[in-house]
FIKOLZA-1660 file (N, C-alpha, C; in steps of 0.1 Angstrom, whole numbers, plus 5000, padded with zeros to 4 digits):
% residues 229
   i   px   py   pz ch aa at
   1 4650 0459 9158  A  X  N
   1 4641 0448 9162  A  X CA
   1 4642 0446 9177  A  X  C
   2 4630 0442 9182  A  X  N
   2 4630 0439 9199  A  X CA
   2 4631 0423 9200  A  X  C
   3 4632 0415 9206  A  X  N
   3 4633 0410 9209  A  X CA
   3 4623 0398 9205  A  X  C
   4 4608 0404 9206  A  X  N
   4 4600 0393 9198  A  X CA
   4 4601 0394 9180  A  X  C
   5 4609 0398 9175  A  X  N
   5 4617 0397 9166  A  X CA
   5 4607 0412 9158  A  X  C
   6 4598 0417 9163  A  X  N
   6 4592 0430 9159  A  X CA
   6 4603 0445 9155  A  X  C
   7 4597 0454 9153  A  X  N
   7 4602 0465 9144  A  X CA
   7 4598 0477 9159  A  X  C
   8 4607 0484 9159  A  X  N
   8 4603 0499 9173  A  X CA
   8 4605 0505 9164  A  X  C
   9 4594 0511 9169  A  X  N
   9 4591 0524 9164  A  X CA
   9 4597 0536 9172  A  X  C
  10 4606 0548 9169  A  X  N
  10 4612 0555 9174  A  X CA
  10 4598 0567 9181  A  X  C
  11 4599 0567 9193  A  X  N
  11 4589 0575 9191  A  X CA
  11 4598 0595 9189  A  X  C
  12 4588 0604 9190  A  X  N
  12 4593 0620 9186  A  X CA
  12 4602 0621 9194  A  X  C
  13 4602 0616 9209  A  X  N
  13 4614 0619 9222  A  X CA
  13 4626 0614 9210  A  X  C
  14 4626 0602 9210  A  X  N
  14 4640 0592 9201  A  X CA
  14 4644 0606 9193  A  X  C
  15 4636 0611 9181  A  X  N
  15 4641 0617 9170  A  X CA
  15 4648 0632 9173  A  X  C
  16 4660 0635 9166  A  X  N
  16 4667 0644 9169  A  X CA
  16 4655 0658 9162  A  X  C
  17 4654 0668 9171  A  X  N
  17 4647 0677 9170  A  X CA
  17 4651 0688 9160  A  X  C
  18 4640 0694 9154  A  X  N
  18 4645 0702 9140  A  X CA
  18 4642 0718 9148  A  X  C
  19 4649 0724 9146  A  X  N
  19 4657 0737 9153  A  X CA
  19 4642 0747 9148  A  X  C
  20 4636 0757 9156  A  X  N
  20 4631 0767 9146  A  X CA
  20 4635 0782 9145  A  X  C
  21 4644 0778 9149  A  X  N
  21 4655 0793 9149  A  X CA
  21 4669 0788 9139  A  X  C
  22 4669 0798 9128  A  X  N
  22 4686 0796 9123  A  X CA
  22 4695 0795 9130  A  X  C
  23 4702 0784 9130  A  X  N
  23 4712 0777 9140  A  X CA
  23 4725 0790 9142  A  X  C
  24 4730 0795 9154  A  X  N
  24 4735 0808 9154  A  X CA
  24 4749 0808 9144  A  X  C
  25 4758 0793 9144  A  X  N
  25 4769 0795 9132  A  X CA
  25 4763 0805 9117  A  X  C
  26 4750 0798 9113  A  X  N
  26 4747 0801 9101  A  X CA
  26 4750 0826 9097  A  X  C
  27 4741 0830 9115  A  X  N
  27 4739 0844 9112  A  X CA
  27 4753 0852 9121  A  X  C
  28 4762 0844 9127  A  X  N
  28 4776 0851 9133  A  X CA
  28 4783 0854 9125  A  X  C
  29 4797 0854 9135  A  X  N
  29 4802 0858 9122  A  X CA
  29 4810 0851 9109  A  X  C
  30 4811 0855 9096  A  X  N
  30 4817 0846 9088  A  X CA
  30 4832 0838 9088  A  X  C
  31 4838 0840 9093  A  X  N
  31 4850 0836 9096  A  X CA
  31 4859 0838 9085  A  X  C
  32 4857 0847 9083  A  X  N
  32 4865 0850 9068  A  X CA
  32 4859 0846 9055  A  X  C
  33 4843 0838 9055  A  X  N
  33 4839 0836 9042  A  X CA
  33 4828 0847 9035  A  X  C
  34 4834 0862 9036  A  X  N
  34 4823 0870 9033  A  X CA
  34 4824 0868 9017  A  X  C
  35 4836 0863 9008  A  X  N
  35 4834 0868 8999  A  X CA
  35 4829 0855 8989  A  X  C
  36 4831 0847 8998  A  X  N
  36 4822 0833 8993  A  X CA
  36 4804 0837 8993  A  X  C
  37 4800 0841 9005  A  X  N
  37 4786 0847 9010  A  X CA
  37 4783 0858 8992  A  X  C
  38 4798 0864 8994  A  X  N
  38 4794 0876 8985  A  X CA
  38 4787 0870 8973  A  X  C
  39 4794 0865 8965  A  X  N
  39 4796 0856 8953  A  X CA
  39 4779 0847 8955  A  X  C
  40 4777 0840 8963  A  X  N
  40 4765 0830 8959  A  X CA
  40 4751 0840 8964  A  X  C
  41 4754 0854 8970  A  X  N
  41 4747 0865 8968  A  X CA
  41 4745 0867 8955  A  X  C
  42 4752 0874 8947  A  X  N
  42 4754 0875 8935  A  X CA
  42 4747 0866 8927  A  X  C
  43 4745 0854 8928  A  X  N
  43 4737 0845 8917  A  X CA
  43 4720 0849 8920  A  X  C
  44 4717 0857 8927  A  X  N
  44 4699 0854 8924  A  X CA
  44 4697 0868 8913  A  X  C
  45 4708 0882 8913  A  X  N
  45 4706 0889 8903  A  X CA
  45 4700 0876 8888  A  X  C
  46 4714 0869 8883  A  X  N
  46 4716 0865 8873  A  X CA
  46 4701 0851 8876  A  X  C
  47 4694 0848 8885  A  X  N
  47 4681 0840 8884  A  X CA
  47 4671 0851 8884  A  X  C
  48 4670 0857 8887  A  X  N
  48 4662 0870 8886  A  X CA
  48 4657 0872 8870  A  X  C
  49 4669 0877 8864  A  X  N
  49 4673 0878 8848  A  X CA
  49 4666 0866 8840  A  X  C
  50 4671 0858 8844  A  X  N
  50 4667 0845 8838  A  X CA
  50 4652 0846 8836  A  X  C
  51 4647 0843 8846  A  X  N
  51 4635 0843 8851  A  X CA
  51 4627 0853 8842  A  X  C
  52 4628 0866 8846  A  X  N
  52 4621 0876 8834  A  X CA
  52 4623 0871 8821  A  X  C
  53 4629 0860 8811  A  X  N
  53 4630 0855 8803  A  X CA
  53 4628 0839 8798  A  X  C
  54 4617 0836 8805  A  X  N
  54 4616 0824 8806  A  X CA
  54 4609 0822 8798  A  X  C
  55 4599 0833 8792  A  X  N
  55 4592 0826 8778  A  X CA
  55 4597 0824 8765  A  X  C
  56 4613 0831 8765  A  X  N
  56 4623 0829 8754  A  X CA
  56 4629 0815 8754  A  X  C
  57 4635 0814 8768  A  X  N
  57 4638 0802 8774  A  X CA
  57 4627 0787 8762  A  X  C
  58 4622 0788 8767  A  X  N
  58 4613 0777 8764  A  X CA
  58 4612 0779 8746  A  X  C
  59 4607 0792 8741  A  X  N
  59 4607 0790 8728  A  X CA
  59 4618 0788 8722  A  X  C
  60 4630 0786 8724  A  X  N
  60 4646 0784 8720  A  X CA
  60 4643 0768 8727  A  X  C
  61 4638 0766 8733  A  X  N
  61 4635 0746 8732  A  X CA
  61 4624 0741 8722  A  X  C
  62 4614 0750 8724  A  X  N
  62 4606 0745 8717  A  X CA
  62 4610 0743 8701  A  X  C
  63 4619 0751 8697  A  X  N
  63 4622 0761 8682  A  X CA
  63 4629 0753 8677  A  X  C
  64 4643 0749 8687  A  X  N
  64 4651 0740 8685  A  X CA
  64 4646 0719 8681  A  X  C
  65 4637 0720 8693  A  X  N
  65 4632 0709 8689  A  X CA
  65 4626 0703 8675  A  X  C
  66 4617 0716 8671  A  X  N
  66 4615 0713 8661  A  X CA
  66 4627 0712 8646  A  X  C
  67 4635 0721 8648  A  X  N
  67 4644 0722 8641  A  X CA
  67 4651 0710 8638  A  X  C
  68 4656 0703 8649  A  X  N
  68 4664 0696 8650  A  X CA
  68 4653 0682 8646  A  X  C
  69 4639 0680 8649  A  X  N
  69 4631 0671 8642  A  X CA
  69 4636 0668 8633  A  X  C
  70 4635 0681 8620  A  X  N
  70 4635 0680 8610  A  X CA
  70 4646 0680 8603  A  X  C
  71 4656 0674 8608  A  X  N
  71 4672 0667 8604  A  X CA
  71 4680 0680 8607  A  X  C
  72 4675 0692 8607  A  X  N
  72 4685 0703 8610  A  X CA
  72 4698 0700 8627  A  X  C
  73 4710 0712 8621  A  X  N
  73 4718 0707 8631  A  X CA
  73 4717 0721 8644  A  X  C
  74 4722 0717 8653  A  X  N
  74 4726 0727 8664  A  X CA
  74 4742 0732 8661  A  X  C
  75 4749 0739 8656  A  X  N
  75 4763 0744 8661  A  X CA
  75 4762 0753 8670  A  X  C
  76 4774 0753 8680  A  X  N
  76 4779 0762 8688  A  X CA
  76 4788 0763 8697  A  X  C
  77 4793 0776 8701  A  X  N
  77 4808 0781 8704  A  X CA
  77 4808 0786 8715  A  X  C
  78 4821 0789 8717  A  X  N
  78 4826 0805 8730  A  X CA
  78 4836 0803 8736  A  X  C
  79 4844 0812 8738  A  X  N
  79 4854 0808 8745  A  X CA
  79 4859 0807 8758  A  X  C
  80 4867 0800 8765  A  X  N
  80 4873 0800 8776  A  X CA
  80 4857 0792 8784  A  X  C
  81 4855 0797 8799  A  X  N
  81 4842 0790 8804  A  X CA
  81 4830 0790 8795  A  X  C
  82 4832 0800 8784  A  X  N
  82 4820 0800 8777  A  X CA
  82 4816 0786 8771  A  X  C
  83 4828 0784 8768  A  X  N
  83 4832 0771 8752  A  X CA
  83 4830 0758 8762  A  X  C
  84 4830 0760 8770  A  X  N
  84 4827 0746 8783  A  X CA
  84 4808 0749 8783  A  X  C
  85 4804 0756 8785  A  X  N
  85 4791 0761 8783  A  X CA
  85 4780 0752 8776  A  X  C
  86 4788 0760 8763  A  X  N
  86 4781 0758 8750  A  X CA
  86 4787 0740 8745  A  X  C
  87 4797 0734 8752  A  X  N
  87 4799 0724 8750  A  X CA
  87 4792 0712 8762  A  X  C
  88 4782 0717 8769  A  X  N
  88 4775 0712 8775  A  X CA
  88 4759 0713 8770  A  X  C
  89 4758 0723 8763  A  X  N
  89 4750 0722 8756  A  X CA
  89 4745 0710 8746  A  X  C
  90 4757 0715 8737  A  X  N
  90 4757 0699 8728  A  X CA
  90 4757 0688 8734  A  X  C
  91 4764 0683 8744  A  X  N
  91 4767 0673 8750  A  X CA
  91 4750 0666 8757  A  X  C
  92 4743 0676 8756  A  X  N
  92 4733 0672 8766  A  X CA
  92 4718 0666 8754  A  X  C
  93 4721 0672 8742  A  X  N
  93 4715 0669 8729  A  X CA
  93 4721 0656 8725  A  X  C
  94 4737 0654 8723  A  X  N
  94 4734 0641 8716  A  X CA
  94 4735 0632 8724  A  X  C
  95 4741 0634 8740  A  X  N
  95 4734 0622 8748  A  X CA
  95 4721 0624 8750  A  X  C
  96 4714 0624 8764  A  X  N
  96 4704 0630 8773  A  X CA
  96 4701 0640 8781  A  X  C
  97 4693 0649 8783  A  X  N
  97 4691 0655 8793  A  X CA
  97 4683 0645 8808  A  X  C
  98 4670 0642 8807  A  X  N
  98 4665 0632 8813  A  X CA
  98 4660 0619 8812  A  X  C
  99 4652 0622 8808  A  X  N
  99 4645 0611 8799  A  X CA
  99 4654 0603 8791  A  X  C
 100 4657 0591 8786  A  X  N
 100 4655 0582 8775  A  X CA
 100 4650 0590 8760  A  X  C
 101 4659 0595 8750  A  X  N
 101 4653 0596 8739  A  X CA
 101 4667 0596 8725  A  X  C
 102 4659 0597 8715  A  X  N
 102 4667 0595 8705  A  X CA
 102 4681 0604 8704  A  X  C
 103 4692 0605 8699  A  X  N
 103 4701 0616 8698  A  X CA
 103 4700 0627 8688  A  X  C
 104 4705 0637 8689  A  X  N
 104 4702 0647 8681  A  X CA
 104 4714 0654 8674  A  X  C
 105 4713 0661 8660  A  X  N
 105 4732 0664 8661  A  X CA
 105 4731 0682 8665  A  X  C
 106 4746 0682 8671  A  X  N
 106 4751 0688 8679  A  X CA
 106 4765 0691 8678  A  X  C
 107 4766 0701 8675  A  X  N
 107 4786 0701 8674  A  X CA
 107 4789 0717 8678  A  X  C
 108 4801 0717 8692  A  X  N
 108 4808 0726 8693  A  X CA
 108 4820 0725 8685  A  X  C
 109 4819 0737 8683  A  X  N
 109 4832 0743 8669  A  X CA
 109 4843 0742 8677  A  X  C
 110 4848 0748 8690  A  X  N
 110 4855 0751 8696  A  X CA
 110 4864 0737 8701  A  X  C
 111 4852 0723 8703  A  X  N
 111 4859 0714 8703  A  X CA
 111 4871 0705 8694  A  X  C
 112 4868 0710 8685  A  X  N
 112 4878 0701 8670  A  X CA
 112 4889 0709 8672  A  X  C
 113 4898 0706 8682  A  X  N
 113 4909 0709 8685  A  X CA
 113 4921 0711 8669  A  X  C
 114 4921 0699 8663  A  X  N
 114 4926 0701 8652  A  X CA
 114 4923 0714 8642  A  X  C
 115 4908 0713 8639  A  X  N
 115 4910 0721 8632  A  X CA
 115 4912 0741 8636  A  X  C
 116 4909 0736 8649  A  X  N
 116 4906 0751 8658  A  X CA
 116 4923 0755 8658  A  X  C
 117 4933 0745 8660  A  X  N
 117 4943 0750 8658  A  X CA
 117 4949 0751 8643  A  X  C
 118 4944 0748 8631  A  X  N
 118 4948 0748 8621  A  X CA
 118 4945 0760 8613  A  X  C
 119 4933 0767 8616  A  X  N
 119 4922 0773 8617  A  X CA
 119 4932 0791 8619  A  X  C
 120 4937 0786 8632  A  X  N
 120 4939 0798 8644  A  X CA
 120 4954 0800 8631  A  X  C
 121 4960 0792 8631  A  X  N
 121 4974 0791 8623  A  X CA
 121 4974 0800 8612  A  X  C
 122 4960 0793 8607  A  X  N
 122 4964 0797 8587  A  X CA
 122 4952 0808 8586  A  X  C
 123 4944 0814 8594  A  X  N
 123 4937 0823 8591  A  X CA
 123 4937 0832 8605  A  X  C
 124 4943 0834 8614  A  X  N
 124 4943 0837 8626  A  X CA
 124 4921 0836 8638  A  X  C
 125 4925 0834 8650  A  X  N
 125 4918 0831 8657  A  X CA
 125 4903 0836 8654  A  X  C
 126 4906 0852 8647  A  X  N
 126 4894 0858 8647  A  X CA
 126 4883 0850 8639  A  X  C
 127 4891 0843 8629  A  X  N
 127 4879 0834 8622  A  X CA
 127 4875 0820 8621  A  X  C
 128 4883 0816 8633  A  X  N
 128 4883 0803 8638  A  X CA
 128 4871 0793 8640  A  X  C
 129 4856 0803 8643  A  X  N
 129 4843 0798 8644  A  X CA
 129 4837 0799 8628  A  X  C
 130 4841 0811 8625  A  X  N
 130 4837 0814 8611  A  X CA
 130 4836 0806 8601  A  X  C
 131 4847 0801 8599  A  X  N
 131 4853 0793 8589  A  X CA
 131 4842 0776 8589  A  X  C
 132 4844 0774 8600  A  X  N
 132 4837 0761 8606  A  X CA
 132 4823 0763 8604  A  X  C
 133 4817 0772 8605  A  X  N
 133 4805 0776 8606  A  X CA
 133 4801 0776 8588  A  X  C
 134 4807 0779 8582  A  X  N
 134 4805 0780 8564  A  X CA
 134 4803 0760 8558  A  X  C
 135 4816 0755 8569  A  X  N
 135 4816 0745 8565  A  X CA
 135 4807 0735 8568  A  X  C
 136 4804 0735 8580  A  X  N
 136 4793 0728 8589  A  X CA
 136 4777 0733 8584  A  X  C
 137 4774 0744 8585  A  X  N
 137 4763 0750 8589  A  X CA
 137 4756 0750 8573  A  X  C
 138 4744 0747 8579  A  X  N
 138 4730 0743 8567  A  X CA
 138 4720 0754 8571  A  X  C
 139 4713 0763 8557  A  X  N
 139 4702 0766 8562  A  X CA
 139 4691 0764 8570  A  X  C
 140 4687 0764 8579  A  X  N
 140 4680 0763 8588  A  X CA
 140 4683 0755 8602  A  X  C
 141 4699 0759 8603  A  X  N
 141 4703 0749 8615  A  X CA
 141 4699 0763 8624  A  X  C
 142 4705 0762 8637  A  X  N
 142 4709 0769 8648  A  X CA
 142 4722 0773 8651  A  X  C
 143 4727 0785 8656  A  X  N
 143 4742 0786 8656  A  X CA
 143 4741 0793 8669  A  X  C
 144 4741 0787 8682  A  X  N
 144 4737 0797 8697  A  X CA
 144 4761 0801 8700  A  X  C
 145 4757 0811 8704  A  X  N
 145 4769 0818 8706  A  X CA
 145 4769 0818 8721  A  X  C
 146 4779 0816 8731  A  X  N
 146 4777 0822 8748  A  X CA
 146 4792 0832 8747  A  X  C
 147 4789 0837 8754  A  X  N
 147 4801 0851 8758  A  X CA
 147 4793 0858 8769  A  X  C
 148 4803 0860 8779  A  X  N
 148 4796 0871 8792  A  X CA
 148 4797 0886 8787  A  X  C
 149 4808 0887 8782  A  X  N
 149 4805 0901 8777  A  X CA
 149 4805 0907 8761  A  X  C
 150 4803 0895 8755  A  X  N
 150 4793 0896 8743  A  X CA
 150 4802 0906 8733  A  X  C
 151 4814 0906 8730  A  X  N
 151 4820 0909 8724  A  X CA
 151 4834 0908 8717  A  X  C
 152 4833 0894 8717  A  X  N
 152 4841 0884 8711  A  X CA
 152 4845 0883 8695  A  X  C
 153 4854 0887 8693  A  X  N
 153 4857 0890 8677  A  X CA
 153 4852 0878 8669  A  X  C
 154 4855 0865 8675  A  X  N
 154 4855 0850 8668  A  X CA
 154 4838 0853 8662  A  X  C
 155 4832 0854 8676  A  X  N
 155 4820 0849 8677  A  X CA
 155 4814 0858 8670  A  X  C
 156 4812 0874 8671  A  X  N
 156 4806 0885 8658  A  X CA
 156 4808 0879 8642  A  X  C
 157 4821 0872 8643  A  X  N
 157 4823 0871 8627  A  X CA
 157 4822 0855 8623  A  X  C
 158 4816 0846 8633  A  X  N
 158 4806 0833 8632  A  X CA
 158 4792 0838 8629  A  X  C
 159 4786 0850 8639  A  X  N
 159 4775 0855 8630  A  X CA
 159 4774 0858 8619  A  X  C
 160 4782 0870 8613  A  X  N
 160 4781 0873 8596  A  X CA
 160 4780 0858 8587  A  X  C
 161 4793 0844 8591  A  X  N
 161 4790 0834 8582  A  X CA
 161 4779 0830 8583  A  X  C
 162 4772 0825 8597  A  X  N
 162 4757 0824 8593  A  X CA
 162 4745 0828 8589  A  X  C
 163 4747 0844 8592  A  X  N
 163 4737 0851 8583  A  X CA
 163 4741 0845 8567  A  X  C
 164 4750 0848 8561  A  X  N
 164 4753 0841 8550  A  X CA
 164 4744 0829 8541  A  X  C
 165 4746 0821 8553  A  X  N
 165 4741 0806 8551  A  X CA
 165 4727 0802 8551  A  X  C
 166 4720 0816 8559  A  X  N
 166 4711 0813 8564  A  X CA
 166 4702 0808 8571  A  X  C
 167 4713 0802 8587  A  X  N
 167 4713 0800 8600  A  X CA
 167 4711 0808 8611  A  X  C
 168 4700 0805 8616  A  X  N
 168 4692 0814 8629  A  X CA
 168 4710 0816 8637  A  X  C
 169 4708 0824 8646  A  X  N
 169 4715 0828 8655  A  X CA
 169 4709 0833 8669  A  X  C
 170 4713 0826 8679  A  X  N
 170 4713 0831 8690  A  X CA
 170 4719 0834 8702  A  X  C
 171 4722 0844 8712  A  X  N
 171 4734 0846 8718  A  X CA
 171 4731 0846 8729  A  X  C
 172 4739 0841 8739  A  X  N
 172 4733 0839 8753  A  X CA
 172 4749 0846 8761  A  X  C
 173 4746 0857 8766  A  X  N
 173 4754 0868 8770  A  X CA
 173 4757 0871 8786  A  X  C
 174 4764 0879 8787  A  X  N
 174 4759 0885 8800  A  X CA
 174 4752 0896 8799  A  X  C
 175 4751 0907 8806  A  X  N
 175 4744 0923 8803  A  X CA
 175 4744 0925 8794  A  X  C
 176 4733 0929 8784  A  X  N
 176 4731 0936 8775  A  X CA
 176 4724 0952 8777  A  X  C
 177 4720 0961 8765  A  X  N
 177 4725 0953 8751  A  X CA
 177 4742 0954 8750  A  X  C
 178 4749 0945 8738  A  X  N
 178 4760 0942 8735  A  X CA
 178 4758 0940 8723  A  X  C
 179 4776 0942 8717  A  X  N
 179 4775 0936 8704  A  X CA
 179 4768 0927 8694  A  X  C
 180 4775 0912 8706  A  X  N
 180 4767 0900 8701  A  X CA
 180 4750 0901 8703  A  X  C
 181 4748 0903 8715  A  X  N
 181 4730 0899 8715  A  X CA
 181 4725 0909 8707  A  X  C
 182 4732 0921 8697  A  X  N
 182 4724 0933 8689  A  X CA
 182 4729 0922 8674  A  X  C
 183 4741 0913 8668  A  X  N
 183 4740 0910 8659  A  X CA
 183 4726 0897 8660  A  X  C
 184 4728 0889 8663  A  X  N
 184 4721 0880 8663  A  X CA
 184 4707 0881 8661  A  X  C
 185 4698 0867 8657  A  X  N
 185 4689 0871 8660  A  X CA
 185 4679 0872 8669  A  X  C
 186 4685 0867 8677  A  X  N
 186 4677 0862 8696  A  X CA
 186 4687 0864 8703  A  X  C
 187 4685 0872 8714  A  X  N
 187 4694 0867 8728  A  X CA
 187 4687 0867 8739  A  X  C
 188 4695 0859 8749  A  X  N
 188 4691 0861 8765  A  X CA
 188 4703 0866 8772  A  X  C
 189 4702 0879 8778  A  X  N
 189 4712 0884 8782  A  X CA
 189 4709 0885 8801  A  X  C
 190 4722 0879 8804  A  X  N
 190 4717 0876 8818  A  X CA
 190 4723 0892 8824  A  X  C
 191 4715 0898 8833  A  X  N
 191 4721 0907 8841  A  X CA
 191 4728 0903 8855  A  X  C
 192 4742 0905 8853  A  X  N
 192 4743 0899 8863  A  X CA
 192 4761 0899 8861  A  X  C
 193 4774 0908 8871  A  X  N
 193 4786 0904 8867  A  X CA
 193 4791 0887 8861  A  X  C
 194 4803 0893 8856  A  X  N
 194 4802 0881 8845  A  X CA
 194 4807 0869 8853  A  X  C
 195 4814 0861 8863  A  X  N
 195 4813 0854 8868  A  X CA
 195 4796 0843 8871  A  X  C
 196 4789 0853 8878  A  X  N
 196 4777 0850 8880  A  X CA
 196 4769 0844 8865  A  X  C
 197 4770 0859 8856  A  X  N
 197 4764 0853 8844  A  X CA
 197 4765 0840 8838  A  X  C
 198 4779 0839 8839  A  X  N
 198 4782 0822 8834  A  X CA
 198 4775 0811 8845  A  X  C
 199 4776 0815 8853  A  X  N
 199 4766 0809 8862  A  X CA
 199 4750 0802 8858  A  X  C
 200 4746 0817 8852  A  X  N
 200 4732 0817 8847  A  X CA
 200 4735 0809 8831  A  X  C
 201 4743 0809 8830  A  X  N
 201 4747 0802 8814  A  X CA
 201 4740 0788 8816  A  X  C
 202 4744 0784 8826  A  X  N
 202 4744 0770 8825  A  X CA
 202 4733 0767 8830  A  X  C
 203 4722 0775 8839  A  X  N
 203 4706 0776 8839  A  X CA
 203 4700 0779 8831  A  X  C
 204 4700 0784 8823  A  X  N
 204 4694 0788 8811  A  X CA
 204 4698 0775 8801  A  X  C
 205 4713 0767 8800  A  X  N
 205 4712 0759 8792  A  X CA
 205 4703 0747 8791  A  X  C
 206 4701 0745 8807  A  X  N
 206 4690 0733 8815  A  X CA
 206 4677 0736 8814  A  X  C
 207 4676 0746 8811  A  X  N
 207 4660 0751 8812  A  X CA
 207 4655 0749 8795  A  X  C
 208 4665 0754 8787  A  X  N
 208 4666 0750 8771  A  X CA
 208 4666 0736 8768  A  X  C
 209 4672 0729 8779  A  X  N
 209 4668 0712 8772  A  X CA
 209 4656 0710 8783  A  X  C
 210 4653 0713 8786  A  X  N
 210 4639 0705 8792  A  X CA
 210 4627 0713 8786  A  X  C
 211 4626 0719 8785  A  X  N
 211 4612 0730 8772  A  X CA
 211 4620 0721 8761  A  X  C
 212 4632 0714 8754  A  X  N
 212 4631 0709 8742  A  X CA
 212 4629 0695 8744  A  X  C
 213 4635 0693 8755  A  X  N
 213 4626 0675 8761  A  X CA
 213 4609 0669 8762  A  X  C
 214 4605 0681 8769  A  X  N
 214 4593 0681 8767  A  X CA
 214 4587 0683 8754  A  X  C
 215 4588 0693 8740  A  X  N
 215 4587 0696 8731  A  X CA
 215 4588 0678 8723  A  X  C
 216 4600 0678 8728  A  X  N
 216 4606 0664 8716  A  X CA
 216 4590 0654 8722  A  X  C
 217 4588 0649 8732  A  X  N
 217 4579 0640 8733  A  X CA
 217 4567 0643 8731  A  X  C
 218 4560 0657 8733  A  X  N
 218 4551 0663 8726  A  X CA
 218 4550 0657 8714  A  X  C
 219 4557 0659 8705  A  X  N
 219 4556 0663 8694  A  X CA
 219 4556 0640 8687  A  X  C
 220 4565 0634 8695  A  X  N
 220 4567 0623 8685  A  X CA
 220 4558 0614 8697  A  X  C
 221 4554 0613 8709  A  X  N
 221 4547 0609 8719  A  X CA
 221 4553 0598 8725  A  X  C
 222 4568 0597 8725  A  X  N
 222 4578 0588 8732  A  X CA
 222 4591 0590 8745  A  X  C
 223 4577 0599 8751  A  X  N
 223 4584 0603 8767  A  X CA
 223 4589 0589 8771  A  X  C
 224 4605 0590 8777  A  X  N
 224 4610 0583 8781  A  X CA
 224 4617 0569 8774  A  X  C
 225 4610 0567 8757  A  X  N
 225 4614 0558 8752  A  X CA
 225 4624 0557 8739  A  X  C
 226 4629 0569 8732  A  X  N
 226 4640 0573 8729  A  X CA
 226 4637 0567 8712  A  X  C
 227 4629 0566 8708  A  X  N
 227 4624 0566 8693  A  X CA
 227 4632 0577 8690  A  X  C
 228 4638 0567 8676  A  X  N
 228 4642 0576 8664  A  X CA
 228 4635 0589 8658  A  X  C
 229 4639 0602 8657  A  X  N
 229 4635 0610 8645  A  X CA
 229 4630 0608 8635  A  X  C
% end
């Protein structure tokens, strides 16, 4: 304010000037962060990947949404970063992705610490998803699997229980083909080393709730207002 109690206006001299050359820190030399450079190099393979896959993307929201409409459940698993993954997955169903809307069910197997260790004890690890999967899983739920290198004993023999059941399956991987994305019925297989891939895990997971965000309001016409199913 000046003095007759008015507003100044900065003129362009005032405002700090926007460079149109990349500021030289940015292209010298790294100072030892080549292999940080390396690494966030590395993620546009695994967007790349993604990308070529974006009309699966969406129908695994759209698919789900409907599914899940119709009282069916989401399970799903993986382990180590995977099992963080796939438990962001769920997490983003029975809370929110953006919008305001109703909750949806959702359960990582991996989380029920209890039974995962009771599970691991009295039947060993390999059938740790398995078992859970017989118990939980209804025909026509979803059972999405993540693994970067898609060859996880647990997770192969969580597929056979849901074939069983008669539970879609889908696997979200790194490089294929692999085991898992060849059992299943669907995969998206990120190309891309597996660090990165997991990377792409979690883009691919956000792209699957927003094609099922949009889907859900499509479908019941309560963008933003969180009506019951």
């Amino acid at each position: 304010m000046n003095s007759q109690g008015t507003a100044t206006i900065k003129s362009p001299a005032n405002l700090k000037s926007v460079p149109d050359t990349v500021p030289a820190g940015w292209t010298g030399p790294d100072n030892g962060c080549s292999e940080v450079t390396t690494h966030l190099d590395n993620v546009l393979p695994a967007l790349e990947s993604l990308r070529s896959q974006a009309g699966r993307l969406s129908g695994w929201g759209t698919q789900l949404a409907t599914r899940l409409l119709a009282g069916q459940r989401l399970l799903a698993a993986g382990n180590g970063g995977s099992a963080a993954e796939a438990q962001h997955l769920t997490a983003e169903l029975v809370g929110r992705f953006d919008a305001e809307r109703a909750p949806f069910s959702a359960i990582s197997l991996h989380a029920e610490s209890s039974a995962v260790t009771a599970l691991s004890n009295d039947y060993g690890y390999d059938e740790v998803f398995a078992r859970q999967v017989r118990a939980h899983g209804r025909a026509g739920d979803v059972l999405v699997l993540l693994s970067t290198s898609g060859r996880s004993p647990n997770l192969l023999k969580a597929v056979r229980a849901a074939n069983e059941r008669g539970i879609a399956t889908w696997a979200l991987t790194g490089p294929g083909p692999n085991p898992l994305s060849e059992a299943c019925d669907e995969a998206i297989t990120v190309d891309a080393i597996s660090a990165n891939a997991q990377e792409g895990h979690l883009i691919a997971v956000h792209a699957v709730c927003r094609a099922f965000d949009a889907e859900i309001a499509r479908r019941t016409g309560t963008a933003g207002r969180g009506v019951q199913p």
